[in-house]
C-alpha positions in Angstrom: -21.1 13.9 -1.6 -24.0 11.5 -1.8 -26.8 12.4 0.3 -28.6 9.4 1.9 -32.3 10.2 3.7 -33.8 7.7 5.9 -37.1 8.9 6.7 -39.0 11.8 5.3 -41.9 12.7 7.1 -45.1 14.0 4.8 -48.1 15.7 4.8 -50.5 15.2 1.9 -54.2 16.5 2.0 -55.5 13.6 0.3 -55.7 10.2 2.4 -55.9 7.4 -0.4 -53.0 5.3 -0.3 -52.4 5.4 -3.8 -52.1 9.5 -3.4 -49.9 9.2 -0.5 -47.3 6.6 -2.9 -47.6 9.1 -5.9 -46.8 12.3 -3.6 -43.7 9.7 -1.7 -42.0 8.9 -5.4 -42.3 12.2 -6.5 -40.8 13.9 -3.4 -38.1 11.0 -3.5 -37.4 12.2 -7.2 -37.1 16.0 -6.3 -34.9 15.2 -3.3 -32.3 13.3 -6.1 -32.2 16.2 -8.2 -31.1 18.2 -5.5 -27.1 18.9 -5.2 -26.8 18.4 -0.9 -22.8 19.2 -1.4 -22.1 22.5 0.9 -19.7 24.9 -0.8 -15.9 23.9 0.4 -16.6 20.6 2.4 -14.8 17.3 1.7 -16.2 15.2 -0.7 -15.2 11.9 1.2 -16.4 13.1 4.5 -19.2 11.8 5.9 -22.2 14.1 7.5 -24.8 12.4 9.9 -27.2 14.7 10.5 -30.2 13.7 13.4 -33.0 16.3 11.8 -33.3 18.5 8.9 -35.6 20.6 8.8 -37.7 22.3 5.6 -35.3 25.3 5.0 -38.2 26.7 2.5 -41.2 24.8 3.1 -43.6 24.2 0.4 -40.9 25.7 -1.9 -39.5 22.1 -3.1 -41.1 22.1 -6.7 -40.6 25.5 -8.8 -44.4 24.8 -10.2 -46.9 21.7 -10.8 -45.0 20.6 -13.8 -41.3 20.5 -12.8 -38.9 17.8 -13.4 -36.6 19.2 -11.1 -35.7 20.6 -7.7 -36.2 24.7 -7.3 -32.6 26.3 -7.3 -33.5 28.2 -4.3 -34.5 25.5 -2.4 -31.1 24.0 -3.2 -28.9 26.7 -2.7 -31.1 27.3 1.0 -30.2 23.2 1.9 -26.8 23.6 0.6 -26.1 26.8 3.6 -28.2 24.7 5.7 -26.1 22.0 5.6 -22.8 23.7 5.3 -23.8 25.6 9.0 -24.8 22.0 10.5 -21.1 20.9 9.4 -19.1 23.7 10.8 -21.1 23.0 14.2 -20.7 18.8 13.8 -19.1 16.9 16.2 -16.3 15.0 16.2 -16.4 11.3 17.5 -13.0 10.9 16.6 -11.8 13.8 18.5 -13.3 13.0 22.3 -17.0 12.6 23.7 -20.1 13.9 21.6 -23.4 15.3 23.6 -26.2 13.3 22.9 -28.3 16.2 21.8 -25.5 17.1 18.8 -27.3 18.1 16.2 -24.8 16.3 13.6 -21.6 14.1 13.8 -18.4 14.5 11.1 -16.1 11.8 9.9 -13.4 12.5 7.8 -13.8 9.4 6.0 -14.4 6.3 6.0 -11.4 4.7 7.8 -12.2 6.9 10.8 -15.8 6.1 10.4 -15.2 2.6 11.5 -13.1 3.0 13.7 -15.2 4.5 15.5 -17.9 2.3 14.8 -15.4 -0.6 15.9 -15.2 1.0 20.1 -18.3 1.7 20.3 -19.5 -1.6 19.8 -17.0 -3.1 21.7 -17.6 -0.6 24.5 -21.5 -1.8 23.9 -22.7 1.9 23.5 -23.4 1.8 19.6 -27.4 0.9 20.0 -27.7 4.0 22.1 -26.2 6.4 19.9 -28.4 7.8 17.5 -25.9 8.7 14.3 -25.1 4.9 14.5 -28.6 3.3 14.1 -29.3 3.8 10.2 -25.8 1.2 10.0 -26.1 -1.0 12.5 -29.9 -1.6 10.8 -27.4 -3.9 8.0 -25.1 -5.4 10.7 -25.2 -8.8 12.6 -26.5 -7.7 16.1 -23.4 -9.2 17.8 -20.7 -6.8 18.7 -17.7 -8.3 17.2 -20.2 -9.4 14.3 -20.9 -6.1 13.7 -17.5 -5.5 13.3 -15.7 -8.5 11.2 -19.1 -7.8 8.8 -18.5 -4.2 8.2 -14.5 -4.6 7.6 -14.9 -7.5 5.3 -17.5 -4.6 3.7 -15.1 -1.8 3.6 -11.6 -3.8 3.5 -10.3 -1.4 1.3 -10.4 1.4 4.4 -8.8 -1.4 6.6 -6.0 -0.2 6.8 -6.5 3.6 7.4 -9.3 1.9 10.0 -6.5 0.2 12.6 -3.7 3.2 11.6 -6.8 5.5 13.4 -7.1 3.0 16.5 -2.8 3.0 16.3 -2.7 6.4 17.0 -5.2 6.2 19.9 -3.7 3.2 21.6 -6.7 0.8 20.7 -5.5 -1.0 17.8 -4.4 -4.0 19.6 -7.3 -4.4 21.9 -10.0 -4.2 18.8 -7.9 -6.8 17.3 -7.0 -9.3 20.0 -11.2 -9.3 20.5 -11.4 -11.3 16.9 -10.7 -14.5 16.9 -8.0 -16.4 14.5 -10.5 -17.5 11.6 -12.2 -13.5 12.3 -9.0 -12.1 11.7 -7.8 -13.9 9.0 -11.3 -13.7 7.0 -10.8 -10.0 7.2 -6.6 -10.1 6.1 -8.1 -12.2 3.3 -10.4 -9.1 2.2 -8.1 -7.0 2.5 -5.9 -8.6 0.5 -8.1 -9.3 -2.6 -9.0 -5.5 -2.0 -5.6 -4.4 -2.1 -4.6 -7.1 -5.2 -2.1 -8.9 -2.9 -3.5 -12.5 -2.5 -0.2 -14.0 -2.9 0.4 -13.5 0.9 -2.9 -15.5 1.7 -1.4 -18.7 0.1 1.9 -18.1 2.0 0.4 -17.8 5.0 -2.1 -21.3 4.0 0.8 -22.9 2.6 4.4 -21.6 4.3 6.3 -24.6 3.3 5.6 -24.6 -1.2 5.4 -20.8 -0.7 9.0 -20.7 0.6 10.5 -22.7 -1.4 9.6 -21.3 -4.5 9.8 -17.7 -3.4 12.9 -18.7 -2.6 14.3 -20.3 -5.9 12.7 -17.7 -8.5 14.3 -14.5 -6.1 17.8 -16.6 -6.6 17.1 -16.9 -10.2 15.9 -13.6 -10.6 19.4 -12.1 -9.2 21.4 -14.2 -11.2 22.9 -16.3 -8.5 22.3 -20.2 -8.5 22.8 -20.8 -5.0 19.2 -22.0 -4.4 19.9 -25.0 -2.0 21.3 -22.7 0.5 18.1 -20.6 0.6 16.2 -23.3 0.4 17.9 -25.2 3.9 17.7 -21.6 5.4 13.9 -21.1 5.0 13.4 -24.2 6.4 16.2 -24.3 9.4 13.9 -23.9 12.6 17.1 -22.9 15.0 17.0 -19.4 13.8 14.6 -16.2 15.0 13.0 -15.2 11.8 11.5 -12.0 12.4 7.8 -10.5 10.8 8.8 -8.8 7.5 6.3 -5.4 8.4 9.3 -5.1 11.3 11.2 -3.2 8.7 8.0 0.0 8.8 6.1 -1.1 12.3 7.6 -1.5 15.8 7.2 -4.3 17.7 5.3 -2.6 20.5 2.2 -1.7 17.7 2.0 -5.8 17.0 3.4 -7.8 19.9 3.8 -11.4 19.3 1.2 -12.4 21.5 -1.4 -11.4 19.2 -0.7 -14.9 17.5 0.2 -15.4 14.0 -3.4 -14.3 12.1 -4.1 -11.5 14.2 -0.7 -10.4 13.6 -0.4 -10.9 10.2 -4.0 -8.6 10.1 -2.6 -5.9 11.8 1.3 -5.7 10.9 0.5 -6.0 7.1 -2.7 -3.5 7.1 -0.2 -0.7 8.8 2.4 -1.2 6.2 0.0 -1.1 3.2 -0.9 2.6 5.1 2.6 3.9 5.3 4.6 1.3 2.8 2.9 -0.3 0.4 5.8 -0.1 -2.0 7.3 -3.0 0.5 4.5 -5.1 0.6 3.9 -5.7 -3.2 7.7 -6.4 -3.3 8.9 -10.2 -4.0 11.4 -9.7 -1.0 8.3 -8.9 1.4 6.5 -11.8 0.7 9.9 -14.6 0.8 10.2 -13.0 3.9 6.9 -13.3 5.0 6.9 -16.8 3.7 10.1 -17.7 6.0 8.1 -16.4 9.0 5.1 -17.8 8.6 6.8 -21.5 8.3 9.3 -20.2 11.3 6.4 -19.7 13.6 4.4 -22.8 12.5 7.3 -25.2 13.2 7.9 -22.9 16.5 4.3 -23.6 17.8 4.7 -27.5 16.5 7.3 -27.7 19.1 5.8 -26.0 21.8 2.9 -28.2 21.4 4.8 -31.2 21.7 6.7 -30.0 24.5 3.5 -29.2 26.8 1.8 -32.9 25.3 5.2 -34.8 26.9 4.3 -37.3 29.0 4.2 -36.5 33.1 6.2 -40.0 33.7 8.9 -41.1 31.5 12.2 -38.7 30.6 11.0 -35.7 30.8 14.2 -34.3 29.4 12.9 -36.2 26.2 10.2 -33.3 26.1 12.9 -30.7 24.7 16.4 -31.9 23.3 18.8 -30.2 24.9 20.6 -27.6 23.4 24.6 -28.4 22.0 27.1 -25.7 23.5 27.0 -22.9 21.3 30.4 -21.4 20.7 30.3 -17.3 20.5 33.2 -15.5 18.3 35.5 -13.8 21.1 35.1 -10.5 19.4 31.6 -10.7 19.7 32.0 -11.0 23.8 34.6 -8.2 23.7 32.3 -6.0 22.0 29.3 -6.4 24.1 31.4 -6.2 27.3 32.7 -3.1 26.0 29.1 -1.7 25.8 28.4 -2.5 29.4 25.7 -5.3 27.8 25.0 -8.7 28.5 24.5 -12.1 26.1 20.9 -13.6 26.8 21.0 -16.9 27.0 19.1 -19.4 25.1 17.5 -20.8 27.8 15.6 -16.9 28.7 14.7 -16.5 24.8 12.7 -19.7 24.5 11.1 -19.3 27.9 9.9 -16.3 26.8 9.0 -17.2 23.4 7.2 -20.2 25.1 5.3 -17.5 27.3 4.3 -15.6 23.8 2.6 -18.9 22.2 1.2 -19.7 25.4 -0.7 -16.3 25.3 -1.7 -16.6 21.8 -5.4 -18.0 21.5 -4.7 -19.7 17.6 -3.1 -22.1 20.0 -4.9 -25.2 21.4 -3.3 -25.7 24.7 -3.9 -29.2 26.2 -4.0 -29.9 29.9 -1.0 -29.9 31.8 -0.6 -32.5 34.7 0.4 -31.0 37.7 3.8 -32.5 38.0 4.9 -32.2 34.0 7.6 -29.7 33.6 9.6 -28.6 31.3 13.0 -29.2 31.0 14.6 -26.2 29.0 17.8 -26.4 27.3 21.2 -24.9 28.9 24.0 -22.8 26.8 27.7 -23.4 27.7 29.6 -20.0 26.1 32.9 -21.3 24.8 35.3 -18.2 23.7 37.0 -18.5 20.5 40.3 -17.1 19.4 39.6 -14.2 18.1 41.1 -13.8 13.8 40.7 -9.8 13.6 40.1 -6.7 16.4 37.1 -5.6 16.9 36.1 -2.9 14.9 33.6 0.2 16.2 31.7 -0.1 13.3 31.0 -3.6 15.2 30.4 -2.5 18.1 27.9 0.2 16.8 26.0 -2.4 15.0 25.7 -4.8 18.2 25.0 -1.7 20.5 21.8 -1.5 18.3 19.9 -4.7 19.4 21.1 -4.3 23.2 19.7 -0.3 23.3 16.4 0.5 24.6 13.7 -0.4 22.0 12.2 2.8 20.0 8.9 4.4 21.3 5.3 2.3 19.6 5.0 4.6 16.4 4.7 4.0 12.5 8.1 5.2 11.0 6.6 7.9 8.1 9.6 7.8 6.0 11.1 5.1 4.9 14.1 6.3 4.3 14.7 6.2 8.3 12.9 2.7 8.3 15.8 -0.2 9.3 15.9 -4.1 7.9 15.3 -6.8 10.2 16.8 -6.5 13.8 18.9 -9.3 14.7 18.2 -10.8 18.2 21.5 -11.8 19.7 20.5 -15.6 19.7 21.6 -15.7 16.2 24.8 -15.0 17.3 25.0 -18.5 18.6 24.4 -19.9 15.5 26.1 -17.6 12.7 29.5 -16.3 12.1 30.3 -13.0 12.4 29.6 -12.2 9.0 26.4 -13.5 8.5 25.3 -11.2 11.9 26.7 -8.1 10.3 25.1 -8.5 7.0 21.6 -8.8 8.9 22.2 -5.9 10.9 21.4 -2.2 9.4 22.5 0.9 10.8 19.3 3.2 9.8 19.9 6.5 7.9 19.7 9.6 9.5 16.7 11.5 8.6 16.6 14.6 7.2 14.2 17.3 8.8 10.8 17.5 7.1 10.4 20.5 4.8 8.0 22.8 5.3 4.5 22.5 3.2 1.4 23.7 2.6 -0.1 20.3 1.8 -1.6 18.1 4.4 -3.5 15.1 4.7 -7.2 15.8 5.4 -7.0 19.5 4.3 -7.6 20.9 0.3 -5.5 23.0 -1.7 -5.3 25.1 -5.3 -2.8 23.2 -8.1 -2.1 24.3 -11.5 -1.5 20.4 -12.6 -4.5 18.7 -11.6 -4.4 17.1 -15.1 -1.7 14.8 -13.4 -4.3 12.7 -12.2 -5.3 11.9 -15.5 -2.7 10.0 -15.8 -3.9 7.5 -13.3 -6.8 6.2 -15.7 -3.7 5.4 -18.1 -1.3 3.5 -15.0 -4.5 1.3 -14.6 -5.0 0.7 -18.6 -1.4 -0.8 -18.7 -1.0 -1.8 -15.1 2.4 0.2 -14.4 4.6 -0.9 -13.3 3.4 -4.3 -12.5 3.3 -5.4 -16.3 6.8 -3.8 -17.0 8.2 -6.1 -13.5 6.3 -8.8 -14.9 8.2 -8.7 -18.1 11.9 -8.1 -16.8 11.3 -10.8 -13.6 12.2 -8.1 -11.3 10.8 -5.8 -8.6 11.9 -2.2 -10.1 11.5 -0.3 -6.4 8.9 2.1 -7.9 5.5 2.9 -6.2 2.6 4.4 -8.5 3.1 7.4 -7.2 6.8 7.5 -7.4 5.9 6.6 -11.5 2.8 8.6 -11.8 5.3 11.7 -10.9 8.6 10.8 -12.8 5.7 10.8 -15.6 4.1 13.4 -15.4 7.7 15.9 -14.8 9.0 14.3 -17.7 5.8 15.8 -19.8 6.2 18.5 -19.2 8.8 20.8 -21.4 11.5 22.7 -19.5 9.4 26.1 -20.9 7.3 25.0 -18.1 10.0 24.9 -15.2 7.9 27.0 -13.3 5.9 24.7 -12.2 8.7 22.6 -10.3 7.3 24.6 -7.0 3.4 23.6 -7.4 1.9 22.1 -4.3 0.9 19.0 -6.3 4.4 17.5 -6.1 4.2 17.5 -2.3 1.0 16.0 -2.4 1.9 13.3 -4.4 5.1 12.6 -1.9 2.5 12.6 1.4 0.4 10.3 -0.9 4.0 7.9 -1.3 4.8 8.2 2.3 7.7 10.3 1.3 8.6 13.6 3.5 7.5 16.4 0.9 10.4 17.8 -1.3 12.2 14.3 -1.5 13.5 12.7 -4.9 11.0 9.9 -5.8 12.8 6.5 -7.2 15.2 6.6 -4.2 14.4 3.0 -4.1 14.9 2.0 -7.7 16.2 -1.5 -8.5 17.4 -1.1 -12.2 17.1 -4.3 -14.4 19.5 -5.5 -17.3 16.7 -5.5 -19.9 13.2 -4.0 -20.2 9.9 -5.1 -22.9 7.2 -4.1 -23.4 4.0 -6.3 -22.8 2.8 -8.4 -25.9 -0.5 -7.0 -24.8 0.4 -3.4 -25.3 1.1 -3.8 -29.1 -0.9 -7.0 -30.5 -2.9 -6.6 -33.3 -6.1 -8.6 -33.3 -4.8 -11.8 -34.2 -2.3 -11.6 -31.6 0.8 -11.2 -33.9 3.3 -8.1 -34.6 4.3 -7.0 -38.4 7.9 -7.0 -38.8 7.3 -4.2 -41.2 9.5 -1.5 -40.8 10.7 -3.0 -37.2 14.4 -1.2 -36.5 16.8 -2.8 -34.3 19.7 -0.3 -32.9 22.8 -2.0 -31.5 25.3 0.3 -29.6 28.2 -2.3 -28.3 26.7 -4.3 -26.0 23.4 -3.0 -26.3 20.4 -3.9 -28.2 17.5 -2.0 -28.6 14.1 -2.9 -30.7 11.9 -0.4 -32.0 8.6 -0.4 -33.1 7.8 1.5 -36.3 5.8 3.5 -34.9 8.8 5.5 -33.0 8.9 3.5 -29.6 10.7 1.0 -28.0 9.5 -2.5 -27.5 12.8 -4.1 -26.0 16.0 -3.0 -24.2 18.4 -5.0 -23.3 22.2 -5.3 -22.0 23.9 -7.7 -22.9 27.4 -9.3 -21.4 29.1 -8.8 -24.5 28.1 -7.9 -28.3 24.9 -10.2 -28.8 25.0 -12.2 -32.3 22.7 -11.9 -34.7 20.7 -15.7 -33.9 20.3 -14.0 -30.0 18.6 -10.6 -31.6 16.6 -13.3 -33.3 15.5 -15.1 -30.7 14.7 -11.7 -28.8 12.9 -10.6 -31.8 10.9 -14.0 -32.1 9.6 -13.8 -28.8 7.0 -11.1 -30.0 6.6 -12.8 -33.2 7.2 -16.4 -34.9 8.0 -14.9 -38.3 11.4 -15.1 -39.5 13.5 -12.0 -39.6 15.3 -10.7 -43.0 19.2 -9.3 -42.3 17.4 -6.2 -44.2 15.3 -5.0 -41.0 19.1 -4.6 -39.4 19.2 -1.2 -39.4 19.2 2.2 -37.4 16.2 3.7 -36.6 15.8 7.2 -37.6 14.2 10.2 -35.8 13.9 8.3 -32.8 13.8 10.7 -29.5 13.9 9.1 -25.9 14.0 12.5 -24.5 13.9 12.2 -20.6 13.9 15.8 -18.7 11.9 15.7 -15.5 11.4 18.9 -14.1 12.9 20.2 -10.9 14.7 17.1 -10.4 17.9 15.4 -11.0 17.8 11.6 -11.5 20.3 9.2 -12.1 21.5 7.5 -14.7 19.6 3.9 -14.2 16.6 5.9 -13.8 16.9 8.1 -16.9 17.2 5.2 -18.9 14.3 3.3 -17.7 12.0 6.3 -18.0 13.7 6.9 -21.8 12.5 3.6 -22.4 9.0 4.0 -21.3 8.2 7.4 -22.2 8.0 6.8 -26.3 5.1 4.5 -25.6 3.7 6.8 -22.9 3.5 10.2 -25.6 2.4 8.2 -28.3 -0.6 6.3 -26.5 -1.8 9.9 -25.0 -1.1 11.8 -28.6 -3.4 9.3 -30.1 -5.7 8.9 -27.3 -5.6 12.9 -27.5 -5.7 13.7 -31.0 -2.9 15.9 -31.0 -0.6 15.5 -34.4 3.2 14.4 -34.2 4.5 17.5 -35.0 2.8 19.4 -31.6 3.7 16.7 -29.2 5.8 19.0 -27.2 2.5 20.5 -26.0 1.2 17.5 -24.9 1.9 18.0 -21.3 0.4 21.5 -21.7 -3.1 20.1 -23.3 -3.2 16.8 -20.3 -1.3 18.1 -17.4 -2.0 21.8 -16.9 -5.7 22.2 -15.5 -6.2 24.3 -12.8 -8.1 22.2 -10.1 -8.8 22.2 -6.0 -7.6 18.7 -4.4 -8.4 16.9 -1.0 -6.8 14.7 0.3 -7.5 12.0 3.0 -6.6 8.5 4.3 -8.8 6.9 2.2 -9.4 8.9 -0.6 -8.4 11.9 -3.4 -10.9 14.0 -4.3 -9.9 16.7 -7.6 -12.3 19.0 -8.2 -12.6 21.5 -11.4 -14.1 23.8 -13.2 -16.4 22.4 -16.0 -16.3 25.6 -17.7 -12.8 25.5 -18.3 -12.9 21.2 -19.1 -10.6 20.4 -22.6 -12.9 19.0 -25.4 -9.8 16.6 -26.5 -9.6 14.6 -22.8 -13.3 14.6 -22.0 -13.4 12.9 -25.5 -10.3 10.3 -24.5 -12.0 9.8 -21.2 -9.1 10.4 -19.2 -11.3 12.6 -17.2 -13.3 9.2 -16.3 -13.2 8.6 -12.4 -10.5 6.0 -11.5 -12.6 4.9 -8.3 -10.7 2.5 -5.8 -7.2 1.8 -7.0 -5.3 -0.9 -5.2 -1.6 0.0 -6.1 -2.5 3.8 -5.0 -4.6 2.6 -2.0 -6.8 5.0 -2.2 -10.4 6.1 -4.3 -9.2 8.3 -7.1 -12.8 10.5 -7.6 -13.0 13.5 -10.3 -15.5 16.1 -9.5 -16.7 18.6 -12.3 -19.1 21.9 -11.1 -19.3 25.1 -12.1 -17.2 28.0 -10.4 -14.8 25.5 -8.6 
């Protein structure tokens, strides 16, 4: 915990003011010597304290010649402090006395939001635990505010998921104003390495289009035209991609599309940020962003028409729409009725109407609109109506679910289809946009909870974050294969670290850690992790991973291992550098060509040959994977050992003990919104990782979302 003192009152016999500097720096560099961190009290909370008092006074300094605080001293601050925390208020929990003594935050996210209503209540300047901040903030409220997020983006997120579960998330947010709101999405998103969105949002139109083609390419289809005349087809509802994780009822549309885009996209980075860093996320939020530009394009002509004239020339009237006859039968069945086209864009003229990012011009008293009119024209139907149809249908006329944050996404849906598609699709394209969500399975009881600390046996695991953020898994392996794989960094950091360890160590399937590690994933605790895993035909490993220093790779000892189809490139150093799956058996100029992509130098028919004592052993512990899965981690995990053996020290013949030497460390983790605190004993630390610096604090990670922070003391 870093300790922060604002004003230290002193008393000094002499009254030169060259004494009275002397005695202030040397107090100031007694105080940091002192350790202020209370026995058993979050590192990432913070403590405001209004008054502390001298617990020994004129005890500070051992003698005249110290260096250093007296141990008393700190050991008397340190129970000081921990008694002023167990009696802190809570802001966060309901009203706070004036006269509190101290005020708690559990970290930073729910530090600001509270900072956030009480400035926008107006009540901030008169609450003492707030002055020391607002003395580096604009004096305007909503200043105050925009300043300190753009500060602090990275606790964005866990800031408005606070205000969500209070109810005050949209009022904060609706006080910004469009260029406020997106200045802070804009922070956030460089916080959370996810600028791509900002140049969707700048530029919908390029943005979609390409999305659109490299997603087709990517899958193998070649169908981009009809993509590409889908992102841009204006008749459609394209719904907000963070619909799939956040109801409509926590971001209504009348927010407009920044303020929105703020809010919807900070709550799924909280409770999905798998989804956001996914291509599909970002086409679809590409194909909204263009929808609702072209939307409020025609509004805005619409109210601009001319008072004399046509006014039916304001809004072209609608064509009849013709609905499939099963489609009617099934809705009548359900007792439901058809909206018409005519209801949907009055109302979605009212929710542009209400946003402010909109300029609305005057309106001349006898202008009105003329809206279009929808003829239903029954079809003949070609098949019966199934129930799985009506099911699907029933979905979008039911009552809409109460305003929460799903937690699993397992029991998240895909996009809801509003029944004016229907006009304007076939039944085929409605069902394949309509998902029946799974069932979800009842949480499992655990021991691990956000915002509380428990006792692992693996805190070594989080080692292995210093070594995801060296080789940027698994961005750089979806970077090389042109896919999204469907694995968080949690998921991998977990398949990783049950893979080290040997089956003599199955004993540890049941440590808390794992369930941590699934609350940290927004997974229920005792879930499989790579549920969403999108295997690829072929895998390689980044040039960077393996370059020499002038950038090339010997074909010395390279061994290529072809098993039908196929084709596998190892590095002589005993891991993989390329697997691949061909259609049929590749010929030898296309293992050339994959061969020459890491190196320009040509390739003898002698380095055709097996490679020998090669192991891509892949048993996770406590889990059962499946077959795509195994063979993604088989081809990862050769590199993996190796770089830690070496990192390590540990010979070739002992690597089965490397999980042993890295992962098993006996440690005491906290956990909150914002940040991961492990804390161990420095008696116990391992001479080989303080030497690899694996043991170096990871700080703010963007792909974890949260500040990785390793604490070392003695006794904890």
């Amino acid at each position: 915990m870093a300790a922060a003192v604002t004003t230290i009152p002193l008393r000094s016999r002499r009254r030169d003011p060259d004494s009275r500097l002397s005695v202030g720096l040397r107090v100031s560099h007694l105080l940091n010597t002192v350790d202020f961190h209370p026995p058993g009290f979050s590192p990432s909370a913070t403590l405001i304290i209004r008054r502390f008092r001298d617990p020994m006074p004129r005890q500070l300094q051992p003698d005249a010649w110290a260096v250093q605080s007296a141990l008393a001293w700190e050991r008397a601050a340190q129970s000081e402090l921990s008694d002023l925390s167990r009696r802190a208020a809570r802001p966060a929990s309901g009203f706070v006395p004036l006269n509190s003594d101290a005020v708690l935050f559990v970290d930073q996210g729910e530090l600001l939001a509270c900072l956030a209503n009480d400035l926008l209540r107006g009540s901030a300047s008169s609450l003492w635990w707030w002055r020391a901040i607002l003395r580096s903030l604009p004096s305007s409220a909503l200043e105050a505010i925009v300043t300190a997020w753009q500060r602090d983006a990275r606790y964005v997120p866990s800031t408005l998921a606070q205000l969500v579960s209070r109810g005050e998330a949209v009022s904060v947010v609706s006080a910004f104003s469009p260029a406020q709101a997106w200045a802070v999405f804009r922070e956030v998103a460089r916080s959370f390495e996810i600028v791509n969105l900002c140049s969707i949002f700048e530029h919908p139109r390029e943005a979609s289009f390409h999305l659109s083609v490299s997603d087709e390419l990517d899958s193998g289809r070649h169908e981009v035209g009809a993509i590409h005349e889908f992102s841009r087809d204006t008749s459609q509802l394209v719904l907000p991609p963070w619909r799939e994780v956040v109801s409509e009822s926590l971001v209504p549309p009348g927010l407009g599309p920044e303020r929105s885009t703020l809010l919807g996209i900070a709550l799924c980075l909280q409770e999905a940020p798998r989804i956001v860093r996914g291509r599909h996320f970002a086409q679809a939020f590409a194909r909204w962003r263009q929808s609702t530009r072209q939307k409020s394009q025609t509004v805005r002509k619409a109210i601009e028409a001319p008072a004399t004239g046509s006014r039916e020339a304001a809004v072209p009237v609608a064509k009849t729409l013709q609905i499939p006859a099963p489609l009617q039968q099934a809705v009548a069945h359900e007792g439901q009725k058809i909206q018409t086209v005519s209801e949907n864009v009055s109302r979605d003229i009212n929710l542009f109407l209400e946003s402010e990012s909109l300029q609305r011009p005057a309106i001349h008293a006898n202008t009105a609109l003329i809206l279009p009119t929808t003829e239903i024209v029954p079809l003949q139907p070609s098949e019966p109506v199934t129930a799985s149809l009506r099911r699907e249908l029933a979905l979008e006329s039911a009552e809409p679910p109460p305003p929460r944050v799903l937690k699993d996404e397992a029991s998240s849906t895909a996009f809801s289809m509003d029944l004016r598609l229907a006009a304007h699709a076939t039944k085929e394209e409605v069902l394949r946009q309509v998902a029946i969500p799974a069932e979800s399975s009842p949480p499992s009881k655990s021991e691990v909870q956000i915002g509380e600390s428990f006792h692992t046996e693996l805190g070594g695991v989080l080692f292995l974050i210093n070594v995801l953020k060296t080789l940027d898994l698994p961005r750089s392996i979806e970077e090389e294969c042109h896919r999204d794989l469907g694995l968080g960094s949690w998921e991998l950091l977990e398949l990783l670290s049950r893979c080290l360890l040997s089956p003599s160590e199955s004993h540890l399937a049941s440590d808390p850690l794992w369930d941590a590690l699934a609350l940290l994933d927004s997974r229920t605790p005792g879930t499989m992790p790579g549920r969403h895993f999108a295997p690829s035909t072929f895998y390689r490993i980044p040039k960077a991973w393996i370059s020499s220093a002038s950038g090339r790779i010997s074909l010395s000892g390279l061994q290529i291992r072809l098993r039908s189809s196929h084709l596998e490139l190892w590095h002589p150093d005993g891991f993989l550098i390329l697997s691949r799956q061909f259609a049929t058996r590749p010929s030898r100029e296309a293992i050339r060509k994959e061969i020459e992509y890491f190196s320009e130098d040509s390739v003898a028919d002698s380095l055709f040959r097996k490679p020998r004592g090669a192991s891509t052993a892949c048993h996770p512990i406590g889990i059962l994977l499946g077959k795509p899965l195994r063979q993604f981690l088989a081809f990862l995990l050769p590199y993996i050992r190796i770089r830690l053996r070496q990192s390590l020290g540990i010979p070739s013949e002992r690597t089965s003990t490397l999980g042993k030497t890295l992962l098993l460390q006996p440690a005491k983790l906290w956990l909150t919104k914002t940040h991961v605190d492990l804390m161990l004993d420095l008696n116990r630390a391992n001479g080989r990782i303080r030497l690899s610096g694996l043991d170096a604090d990871p700080g703010w990670v963007p792909s974890l979302g949260r500040v990785i922070t390793f604490h070392f003391g003695k006794g904890m």
